[in-house]
VOGU-3710 file (C-alpha; in Angstrom, 3 decimals, decimal comma):
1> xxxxxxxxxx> 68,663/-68,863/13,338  69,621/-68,898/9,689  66,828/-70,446/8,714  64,513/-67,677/10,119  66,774/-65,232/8,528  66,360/-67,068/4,879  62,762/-67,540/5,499  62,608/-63,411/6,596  64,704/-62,646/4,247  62,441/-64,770/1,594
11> xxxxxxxxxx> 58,982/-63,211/2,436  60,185/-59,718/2,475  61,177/-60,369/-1,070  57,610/-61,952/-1,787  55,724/-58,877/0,275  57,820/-56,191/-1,542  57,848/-58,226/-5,343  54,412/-56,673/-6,394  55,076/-53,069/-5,000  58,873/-53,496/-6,782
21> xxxxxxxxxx> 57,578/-54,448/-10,046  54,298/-51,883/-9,506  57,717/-48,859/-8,975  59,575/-50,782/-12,011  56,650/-49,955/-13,989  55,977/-46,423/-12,872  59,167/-45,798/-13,241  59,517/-47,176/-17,036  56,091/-45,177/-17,434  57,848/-42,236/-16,500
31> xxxxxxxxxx> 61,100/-42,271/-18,162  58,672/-42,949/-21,746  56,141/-39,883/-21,088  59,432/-37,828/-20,377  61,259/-39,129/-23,682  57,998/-38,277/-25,650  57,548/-35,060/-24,086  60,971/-33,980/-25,262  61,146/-35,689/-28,254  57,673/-33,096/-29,276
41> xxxxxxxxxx> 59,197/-30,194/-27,634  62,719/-30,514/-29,962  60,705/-31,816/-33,428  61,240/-29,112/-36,132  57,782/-30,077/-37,726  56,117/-29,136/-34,145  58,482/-25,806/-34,063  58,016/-24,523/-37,339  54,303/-25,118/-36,882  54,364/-23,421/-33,479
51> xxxxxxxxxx> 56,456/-19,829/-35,307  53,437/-20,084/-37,713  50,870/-19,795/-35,072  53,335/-16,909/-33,185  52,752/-15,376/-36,879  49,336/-16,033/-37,221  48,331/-14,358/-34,101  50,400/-11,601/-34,380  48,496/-10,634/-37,415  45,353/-11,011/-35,611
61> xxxxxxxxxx> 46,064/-8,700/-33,220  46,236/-11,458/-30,193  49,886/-10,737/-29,509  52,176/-7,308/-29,415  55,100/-7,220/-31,669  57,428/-7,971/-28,052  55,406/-11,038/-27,036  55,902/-12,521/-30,557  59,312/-11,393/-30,771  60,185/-13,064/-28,062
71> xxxxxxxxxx> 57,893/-16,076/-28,604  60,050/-16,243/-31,531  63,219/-15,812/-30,246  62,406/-19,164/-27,953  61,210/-20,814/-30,675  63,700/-20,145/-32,855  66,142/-21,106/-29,853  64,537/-24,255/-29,904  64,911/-25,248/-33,179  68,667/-24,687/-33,266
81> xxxxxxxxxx> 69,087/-26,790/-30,377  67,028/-29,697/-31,762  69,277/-29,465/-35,092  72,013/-29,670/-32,712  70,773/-32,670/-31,022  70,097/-34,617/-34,540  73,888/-34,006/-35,632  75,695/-33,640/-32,740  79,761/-33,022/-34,312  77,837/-29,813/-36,703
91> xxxx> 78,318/-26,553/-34,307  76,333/-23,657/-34,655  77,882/-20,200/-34,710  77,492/-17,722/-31,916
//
């Protein structure tokens, strides 16, 4: 009976080994796109370039002075918060 179990035991592990490493590697794929997702949303270069186009199409008419106010006010948000995250023991007043 224990050697049934081993051997059951065994080709589980060989069935399930592909999908395992195949949800290993989704996973990894995953975590990677999520890190570079958030690592673009909190870079200053990508802010600063995103209040210029707030500023940009303000002038042009394609946004009210609210919706770029408060584009702004996110953006601006943002940008705080990713200073915060690059030096961690610096607070910001409130």
């Amino acid at each position: 009976m224990t050697s049934y179990r081993r051997c059951s035991r065994g080709a589980v592990h060989i069935a399930a080994g592909p999908a395992a490493g195949t949800l290993r590697g989704t996973v990894w794929l995953a975590e990677q796109i999520a890190q570079e997702a958030e690592q673009q949303h909190y870079d200053p270069h990508t802010i600063r370039r995103q209040l210029l186009e707030v500023e940009n199409a303000r002038n042009a008419g394609e946004l009210s002075e609210d919706e770029a106010a408060a584009l702004e006010r996110e953006l601006i948000a943002r940008l705080m918060e990713a200073s915060q995250r690059r030096n961690p023991t610096r607070r910001t007043h409130e």
